[in-house]
N, C-alpha and C positions, 0 to 999 in steps of 0.2 A: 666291167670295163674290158675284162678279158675278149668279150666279142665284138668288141669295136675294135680291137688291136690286130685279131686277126680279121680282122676284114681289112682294115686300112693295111694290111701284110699282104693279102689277096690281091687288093686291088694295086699295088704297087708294083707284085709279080708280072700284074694284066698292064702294065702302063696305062692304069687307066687314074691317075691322081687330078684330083683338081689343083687350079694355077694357085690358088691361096692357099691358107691353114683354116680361115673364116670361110670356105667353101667348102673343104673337105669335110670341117665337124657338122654343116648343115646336113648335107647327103648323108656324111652315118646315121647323125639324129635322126632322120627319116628312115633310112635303113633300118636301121634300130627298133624302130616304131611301129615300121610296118613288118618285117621278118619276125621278132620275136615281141608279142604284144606284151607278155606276161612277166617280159621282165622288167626291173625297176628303171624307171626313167634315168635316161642321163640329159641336161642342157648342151646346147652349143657351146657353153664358156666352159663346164665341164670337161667337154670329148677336149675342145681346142689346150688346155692346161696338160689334160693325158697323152696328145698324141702329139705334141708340138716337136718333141726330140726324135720321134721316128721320122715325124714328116719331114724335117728340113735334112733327116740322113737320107731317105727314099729319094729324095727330091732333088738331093746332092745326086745322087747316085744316078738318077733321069738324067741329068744334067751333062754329066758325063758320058753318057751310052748315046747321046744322041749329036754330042763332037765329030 
């Protein structure tokens, strides 16, 4: 889960977040999927449970920067 986090950290630096939390954990799981094959699956319900408190702080914080 470590490489979902920093990705969804990446992509948060890049403003590039999706509008949901059900759309963020889809593109990781892809992400995920397709960058690193070899490692162990994670689900959407998964990533969405893991990342949910980064997201809505990133998300905060978009929210702000663009006032």
């Amino acid at each position: 889960m470590q490489l979902v986090a920093g990705e969804l950290e990446r992509r948060a630096s890049d403003q590039l977040l999706e509008k949901s939390l059900a759309e963020q954990a889809r593109v990781l799981e892809s992400w995920l999927r397709e960058t690193h094959p070899s490692q162990p699956r994670a689900t959407k319900t998964t990533i969405e449970n893991n990342i949910r408190g980064a997201f809505r702080r990133f998300k905060g914080l978009e929210n702000k920067e663009s006032r």
